[in-house]
Biopython code that builds the backbone (N, CA, C, O; Angstrom):
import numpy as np
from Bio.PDB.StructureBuilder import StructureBuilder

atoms = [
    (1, "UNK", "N", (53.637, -3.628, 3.759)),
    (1, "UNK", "CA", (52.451, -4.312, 3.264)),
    (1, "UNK", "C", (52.347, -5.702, 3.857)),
    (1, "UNK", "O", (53.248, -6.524, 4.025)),
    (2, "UNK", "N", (51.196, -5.778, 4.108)),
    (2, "UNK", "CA", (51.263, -7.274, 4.868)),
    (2, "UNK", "C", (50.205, -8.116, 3.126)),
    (2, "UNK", "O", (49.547, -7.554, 2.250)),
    (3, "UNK", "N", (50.541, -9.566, 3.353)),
    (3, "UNK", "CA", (50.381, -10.491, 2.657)),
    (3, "UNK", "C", (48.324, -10.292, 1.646)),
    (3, "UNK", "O", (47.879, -10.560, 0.530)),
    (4, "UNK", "N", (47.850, -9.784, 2.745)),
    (4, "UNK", "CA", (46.535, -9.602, 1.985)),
    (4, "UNK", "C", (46.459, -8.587, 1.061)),
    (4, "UNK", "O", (45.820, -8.699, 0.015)),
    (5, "UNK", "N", (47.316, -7.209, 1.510)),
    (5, "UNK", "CA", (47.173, -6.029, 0.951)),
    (5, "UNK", "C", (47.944, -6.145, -0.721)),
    (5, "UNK", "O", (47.598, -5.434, -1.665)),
    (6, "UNK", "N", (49.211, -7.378, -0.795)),
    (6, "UNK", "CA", (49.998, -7.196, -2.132)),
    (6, "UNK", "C", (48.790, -7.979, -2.967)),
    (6, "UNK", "O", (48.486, -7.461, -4.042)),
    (7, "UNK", "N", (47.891, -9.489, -2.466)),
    (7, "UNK", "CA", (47.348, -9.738, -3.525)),
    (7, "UNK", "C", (46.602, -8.606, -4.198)),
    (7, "UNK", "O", (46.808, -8.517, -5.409)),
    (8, "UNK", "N", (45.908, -7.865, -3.744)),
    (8, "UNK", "CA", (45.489, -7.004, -3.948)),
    (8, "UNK", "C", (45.615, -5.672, -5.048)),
    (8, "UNK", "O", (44.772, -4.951, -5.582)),
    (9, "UNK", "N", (47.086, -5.735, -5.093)),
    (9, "UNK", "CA", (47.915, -4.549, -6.219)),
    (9, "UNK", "C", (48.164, -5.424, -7.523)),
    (9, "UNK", "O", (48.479, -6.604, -7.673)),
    (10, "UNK", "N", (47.857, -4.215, -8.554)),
    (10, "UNK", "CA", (48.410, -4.724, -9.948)),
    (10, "UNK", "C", (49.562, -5.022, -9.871)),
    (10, "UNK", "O", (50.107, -4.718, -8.811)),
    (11, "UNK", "N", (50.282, -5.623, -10.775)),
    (11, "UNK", "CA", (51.606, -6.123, -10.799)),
    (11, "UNK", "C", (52.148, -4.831, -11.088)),
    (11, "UNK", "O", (52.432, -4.329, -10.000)),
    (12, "UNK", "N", (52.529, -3.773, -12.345)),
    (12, "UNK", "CA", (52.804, -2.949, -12.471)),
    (12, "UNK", "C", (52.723, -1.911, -11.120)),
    (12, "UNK", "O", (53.864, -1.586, -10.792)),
    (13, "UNK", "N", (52.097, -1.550, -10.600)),
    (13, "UNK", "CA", (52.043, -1.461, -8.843)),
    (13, "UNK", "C", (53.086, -1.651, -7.777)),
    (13, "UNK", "O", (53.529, -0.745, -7.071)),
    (14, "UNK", "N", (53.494, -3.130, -7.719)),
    (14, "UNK", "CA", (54.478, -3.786, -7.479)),
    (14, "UNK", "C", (55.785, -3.030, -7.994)),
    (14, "UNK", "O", (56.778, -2.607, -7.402)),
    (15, "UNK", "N", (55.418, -3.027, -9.241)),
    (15, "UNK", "CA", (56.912, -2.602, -10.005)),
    (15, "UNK", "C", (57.258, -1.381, -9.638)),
    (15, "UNK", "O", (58.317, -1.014, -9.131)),
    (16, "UNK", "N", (56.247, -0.720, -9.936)),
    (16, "UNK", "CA", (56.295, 0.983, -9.395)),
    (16, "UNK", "C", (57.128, 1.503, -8.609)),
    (16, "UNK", "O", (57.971, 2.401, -8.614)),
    (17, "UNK", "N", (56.472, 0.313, -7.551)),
    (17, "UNK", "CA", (57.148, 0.765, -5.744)),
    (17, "UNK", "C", (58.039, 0.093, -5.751)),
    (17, "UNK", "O", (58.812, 0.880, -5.204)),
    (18, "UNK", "N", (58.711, -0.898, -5.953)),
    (18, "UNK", "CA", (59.937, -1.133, -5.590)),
    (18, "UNK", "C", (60.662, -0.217, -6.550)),
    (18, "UNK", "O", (61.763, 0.021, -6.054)),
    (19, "UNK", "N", (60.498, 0.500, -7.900)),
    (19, "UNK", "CA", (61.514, 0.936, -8.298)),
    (19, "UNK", "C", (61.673, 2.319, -7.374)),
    (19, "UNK", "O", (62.645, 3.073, -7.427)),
    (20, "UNK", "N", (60.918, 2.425, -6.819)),
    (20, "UNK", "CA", (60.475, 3.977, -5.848)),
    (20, "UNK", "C", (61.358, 4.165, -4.898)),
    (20, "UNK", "O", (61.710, 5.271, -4.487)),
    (21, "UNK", "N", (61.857, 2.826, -4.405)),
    (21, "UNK", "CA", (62.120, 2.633, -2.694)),
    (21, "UNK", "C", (63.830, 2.714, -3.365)),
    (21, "UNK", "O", (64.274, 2.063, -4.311)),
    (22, "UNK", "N", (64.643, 3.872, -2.399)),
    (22, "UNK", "CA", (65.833, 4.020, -2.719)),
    (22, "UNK", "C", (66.950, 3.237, -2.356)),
    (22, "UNK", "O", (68.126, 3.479, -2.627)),
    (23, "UNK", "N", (66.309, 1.881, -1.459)),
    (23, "UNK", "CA", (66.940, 0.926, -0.812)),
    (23, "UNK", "C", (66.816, 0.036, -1.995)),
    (23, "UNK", "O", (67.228, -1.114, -1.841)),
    (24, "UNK", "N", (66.296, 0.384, -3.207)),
    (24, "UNK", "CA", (66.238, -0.945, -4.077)),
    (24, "UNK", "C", (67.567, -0.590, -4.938)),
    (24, "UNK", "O", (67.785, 0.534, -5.390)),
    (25, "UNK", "N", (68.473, -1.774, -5.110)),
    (25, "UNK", "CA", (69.801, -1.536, -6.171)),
    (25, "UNK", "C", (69.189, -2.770, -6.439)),
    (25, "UNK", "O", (68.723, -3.490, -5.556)),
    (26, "UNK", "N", (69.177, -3.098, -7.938)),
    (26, "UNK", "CA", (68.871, -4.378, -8.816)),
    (26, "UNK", "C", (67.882, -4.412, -9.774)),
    (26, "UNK", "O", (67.096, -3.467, -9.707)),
    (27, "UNK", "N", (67.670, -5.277, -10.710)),
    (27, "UNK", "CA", (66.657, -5.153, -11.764)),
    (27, "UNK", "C", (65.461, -6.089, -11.919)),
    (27, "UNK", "O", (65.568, -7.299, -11.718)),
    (28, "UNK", "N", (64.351, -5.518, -12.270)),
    (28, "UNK", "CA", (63.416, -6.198, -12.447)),
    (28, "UNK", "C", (63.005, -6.664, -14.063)),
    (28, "UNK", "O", (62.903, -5.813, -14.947)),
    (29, "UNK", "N", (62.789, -8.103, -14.315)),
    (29, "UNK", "CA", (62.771, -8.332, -15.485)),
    (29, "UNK", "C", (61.327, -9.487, -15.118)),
    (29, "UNK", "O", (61.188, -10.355, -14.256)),
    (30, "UNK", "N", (60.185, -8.860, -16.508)),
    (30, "UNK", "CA", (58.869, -9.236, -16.203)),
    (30, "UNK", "C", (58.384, -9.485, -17.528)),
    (30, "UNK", "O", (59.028, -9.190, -18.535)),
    (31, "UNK", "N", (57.275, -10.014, -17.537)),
    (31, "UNK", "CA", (56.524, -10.727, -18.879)),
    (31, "UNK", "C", (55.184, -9.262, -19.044)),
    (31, "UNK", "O", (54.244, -9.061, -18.275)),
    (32, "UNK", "N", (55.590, -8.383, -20.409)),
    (32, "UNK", "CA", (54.791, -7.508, -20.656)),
    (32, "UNK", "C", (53.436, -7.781, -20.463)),
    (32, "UNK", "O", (52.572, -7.200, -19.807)),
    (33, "UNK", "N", (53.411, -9.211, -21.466)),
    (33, "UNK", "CA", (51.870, -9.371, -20.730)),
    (33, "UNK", "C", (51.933, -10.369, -19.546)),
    (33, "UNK", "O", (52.719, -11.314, -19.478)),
    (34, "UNK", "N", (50.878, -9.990, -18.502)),
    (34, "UNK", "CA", (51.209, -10.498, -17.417)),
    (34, "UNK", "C", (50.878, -11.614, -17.759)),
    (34, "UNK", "O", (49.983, -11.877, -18.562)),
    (35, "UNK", "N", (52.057, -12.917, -16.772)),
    (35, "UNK", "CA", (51.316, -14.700, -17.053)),
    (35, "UNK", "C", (50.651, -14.897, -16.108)),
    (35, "UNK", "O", (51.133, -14.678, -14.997)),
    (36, "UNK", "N", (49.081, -15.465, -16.269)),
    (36, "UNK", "CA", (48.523, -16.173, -15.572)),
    (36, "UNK", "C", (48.895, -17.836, -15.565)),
    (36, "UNK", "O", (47.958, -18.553, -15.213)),
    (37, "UNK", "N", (50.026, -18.444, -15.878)),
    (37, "UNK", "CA", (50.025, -19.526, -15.709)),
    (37, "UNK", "C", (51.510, -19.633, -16.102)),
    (37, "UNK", "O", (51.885, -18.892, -17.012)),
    (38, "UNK", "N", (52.509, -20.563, -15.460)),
    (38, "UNK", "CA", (54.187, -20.974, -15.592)),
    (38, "UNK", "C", (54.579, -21.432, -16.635)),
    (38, "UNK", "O", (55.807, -21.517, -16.649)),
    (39, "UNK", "N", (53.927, -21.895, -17.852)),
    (39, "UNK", "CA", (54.290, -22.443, -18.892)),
    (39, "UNK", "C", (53.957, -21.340, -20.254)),
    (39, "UNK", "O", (53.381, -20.266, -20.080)),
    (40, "UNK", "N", (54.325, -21.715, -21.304)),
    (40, "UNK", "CA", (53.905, -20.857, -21.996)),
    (40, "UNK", "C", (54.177, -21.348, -23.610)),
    (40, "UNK", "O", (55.052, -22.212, -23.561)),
    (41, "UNK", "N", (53.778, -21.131, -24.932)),
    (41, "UNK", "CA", (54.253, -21.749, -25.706)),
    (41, "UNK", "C", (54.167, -20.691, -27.063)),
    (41, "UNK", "O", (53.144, -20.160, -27.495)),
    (42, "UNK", "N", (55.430, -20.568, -27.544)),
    (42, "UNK", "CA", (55.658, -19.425, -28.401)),
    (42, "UNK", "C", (57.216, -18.762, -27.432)),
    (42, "UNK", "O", (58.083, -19.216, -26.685)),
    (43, "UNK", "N", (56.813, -17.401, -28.071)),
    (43, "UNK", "CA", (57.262, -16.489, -27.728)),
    (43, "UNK", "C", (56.840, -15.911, -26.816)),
    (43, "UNK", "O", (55.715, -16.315, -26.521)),
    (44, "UNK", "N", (57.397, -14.711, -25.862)),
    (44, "UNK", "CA", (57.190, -13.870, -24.962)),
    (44, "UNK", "C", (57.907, -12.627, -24.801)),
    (44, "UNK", "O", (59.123, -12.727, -24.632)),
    (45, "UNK", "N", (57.407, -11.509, -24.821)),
    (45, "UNK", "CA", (58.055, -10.474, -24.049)),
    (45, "UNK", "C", (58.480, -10.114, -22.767)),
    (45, "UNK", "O", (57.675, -10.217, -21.841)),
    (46, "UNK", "N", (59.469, -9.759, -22.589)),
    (46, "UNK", "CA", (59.796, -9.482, -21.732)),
    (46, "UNK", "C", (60.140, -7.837, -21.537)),
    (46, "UNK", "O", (60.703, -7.276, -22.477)),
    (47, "UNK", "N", (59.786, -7.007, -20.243)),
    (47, "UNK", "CA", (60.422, -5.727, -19.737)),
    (47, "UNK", "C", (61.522, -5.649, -18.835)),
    (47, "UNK", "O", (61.516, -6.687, -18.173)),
    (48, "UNK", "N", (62.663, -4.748, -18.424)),
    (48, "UNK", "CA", (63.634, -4.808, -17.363)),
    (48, "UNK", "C", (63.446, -3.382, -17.423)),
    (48, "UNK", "O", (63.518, -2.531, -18.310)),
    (49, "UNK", "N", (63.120, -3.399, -15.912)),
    (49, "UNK", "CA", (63.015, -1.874, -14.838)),
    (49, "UNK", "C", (63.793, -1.693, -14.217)),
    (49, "UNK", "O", (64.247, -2.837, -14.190)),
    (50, "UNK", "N", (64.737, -0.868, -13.301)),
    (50, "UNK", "CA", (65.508, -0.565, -12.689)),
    (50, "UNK", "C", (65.689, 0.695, -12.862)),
    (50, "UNK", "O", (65.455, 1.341, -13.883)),
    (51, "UNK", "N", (66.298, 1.227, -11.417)),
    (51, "UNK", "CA", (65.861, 2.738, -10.503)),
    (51, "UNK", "C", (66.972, 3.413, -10.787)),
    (51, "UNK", "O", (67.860, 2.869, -11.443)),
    (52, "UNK", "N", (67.093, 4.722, -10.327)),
    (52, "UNK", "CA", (68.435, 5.190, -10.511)),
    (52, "UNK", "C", (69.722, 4.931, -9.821)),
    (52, "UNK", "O", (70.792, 5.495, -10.048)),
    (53, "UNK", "N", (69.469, 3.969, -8.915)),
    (53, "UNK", "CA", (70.941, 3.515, -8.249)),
    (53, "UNK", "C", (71.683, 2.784, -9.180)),
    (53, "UNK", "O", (72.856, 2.572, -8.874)),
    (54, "UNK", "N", (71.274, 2.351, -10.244)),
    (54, "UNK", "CA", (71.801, 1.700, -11.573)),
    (54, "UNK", "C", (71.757, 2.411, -12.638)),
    (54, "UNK", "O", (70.823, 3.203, -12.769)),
    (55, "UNK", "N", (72.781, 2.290, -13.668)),
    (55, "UNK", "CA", (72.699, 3.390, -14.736)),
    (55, "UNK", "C", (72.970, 1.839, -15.662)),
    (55, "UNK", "O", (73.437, 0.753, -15.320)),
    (56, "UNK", "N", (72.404, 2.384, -17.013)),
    (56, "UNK", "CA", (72.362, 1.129, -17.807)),
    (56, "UNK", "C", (73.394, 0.245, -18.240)),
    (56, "UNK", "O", (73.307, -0.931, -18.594)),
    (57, "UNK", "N", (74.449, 1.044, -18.150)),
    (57, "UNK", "CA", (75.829, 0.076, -18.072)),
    (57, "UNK", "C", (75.957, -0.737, -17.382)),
    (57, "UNK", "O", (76.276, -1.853, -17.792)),
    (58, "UNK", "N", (75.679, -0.378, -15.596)),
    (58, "UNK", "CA", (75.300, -1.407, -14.774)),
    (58, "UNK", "C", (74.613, -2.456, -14.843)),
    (58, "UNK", "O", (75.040, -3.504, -14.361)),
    (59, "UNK", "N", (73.257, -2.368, -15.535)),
    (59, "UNK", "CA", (72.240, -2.756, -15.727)),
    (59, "UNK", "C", (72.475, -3.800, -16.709)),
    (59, "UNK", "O", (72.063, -4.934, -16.466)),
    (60, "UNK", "N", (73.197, -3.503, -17.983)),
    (60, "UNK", "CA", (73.617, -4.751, -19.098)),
    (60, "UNK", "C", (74.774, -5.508, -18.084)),
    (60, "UNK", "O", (74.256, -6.509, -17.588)),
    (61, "UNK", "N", (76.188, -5.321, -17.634)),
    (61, "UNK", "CA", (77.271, -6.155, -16.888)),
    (61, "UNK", "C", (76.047, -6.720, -15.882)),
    (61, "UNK", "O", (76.312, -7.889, -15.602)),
    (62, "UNK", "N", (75.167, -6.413, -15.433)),
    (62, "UNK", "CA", (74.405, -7.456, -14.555)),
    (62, "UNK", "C", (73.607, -8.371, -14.750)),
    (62, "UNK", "O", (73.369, -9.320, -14.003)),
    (63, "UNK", "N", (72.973, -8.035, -16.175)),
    (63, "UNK", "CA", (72.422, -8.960, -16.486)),
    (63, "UNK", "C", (73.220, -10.025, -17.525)),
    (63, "UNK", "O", (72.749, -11.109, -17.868)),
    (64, "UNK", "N", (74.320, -9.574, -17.886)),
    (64, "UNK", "CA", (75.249, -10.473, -18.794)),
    (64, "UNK", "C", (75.719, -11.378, -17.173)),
    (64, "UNK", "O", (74.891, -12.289, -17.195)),
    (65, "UNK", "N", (76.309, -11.524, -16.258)),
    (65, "UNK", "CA", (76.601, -12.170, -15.446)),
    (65, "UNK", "C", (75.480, -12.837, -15.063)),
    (65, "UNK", "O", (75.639, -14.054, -14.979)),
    (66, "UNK", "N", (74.218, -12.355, -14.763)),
    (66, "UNK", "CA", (73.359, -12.994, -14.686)),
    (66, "UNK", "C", (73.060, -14.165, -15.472)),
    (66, "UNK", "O", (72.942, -15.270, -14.943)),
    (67, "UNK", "N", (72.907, -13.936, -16.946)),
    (67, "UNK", "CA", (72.672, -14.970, -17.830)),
    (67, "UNK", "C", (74.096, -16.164, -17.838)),
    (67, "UNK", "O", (74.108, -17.335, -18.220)),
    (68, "UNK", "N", (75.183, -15.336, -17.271)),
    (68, "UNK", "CA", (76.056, -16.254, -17.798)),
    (68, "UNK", "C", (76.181, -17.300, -16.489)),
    (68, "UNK", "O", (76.681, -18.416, -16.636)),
    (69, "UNK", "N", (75.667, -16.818, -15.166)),
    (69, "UNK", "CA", (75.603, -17.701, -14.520)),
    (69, "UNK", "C", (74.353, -19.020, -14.301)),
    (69, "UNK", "O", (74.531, -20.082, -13.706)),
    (70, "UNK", "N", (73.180, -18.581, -14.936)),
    (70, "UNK", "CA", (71.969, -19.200, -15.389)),
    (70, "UNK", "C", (72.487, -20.762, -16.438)),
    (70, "UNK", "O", (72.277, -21.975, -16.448)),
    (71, "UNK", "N", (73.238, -19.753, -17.189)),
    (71, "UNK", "CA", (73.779, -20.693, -18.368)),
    (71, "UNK", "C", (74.941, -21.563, -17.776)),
    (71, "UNK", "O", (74.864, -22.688, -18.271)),
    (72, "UNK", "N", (75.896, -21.468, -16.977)),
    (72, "UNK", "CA", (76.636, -22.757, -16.285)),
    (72, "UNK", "C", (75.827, -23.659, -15.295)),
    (72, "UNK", "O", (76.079, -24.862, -15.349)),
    (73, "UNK", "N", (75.093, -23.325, -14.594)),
    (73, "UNK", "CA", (73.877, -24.347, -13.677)),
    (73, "UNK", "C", (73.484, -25.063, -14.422)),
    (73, "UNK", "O", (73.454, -26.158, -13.860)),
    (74, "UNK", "N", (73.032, -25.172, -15.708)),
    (74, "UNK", "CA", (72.131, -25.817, -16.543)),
    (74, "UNK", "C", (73.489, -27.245, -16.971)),
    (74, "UNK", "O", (73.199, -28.162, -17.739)),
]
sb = StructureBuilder()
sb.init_structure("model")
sb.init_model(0)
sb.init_chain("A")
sb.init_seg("    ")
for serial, (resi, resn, name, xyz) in enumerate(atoms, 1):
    if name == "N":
        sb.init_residue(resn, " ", resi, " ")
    sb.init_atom(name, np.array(xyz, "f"), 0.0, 1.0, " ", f" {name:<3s}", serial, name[0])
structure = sb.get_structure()
């Protein structure tokens, strides 16, 4: 896809196909409702997608390292 064709796709779209592509190992974590803008005030939902090269065990140890490395930067 070149740069004109992605503005173009729904986000869910996006999500679709990368979970599609068997070269993808990793997770996608997204705001149910989509944000039109970086800030936000309240609460939010969030979704995490990921393909079958990950099984959910994977999927929690990655995102626990994930957070835990988020959480020492700070």
């Amino acid at each position: 896809m070149n740069p004109s064709e992605i503005e173009l796709c729904a986000t869910q779209d996006l999500i679709n196909e990368l979970l599609r592509r068997t070269t993808f190992q990793g997770v996608i974590v997204h705001a149910i409702d989509e944000a039109k803008d970086r800030h936000w005030c309240g609460e939010r939902l969030f979704a995490v997608g990921h393909n079958t090269n990950l099984d959910t065990d994977e999927v929690g140890r990655l995102l626990d390292v994930i957070s835990h490395y988020i959480a020492t930067r700070e």
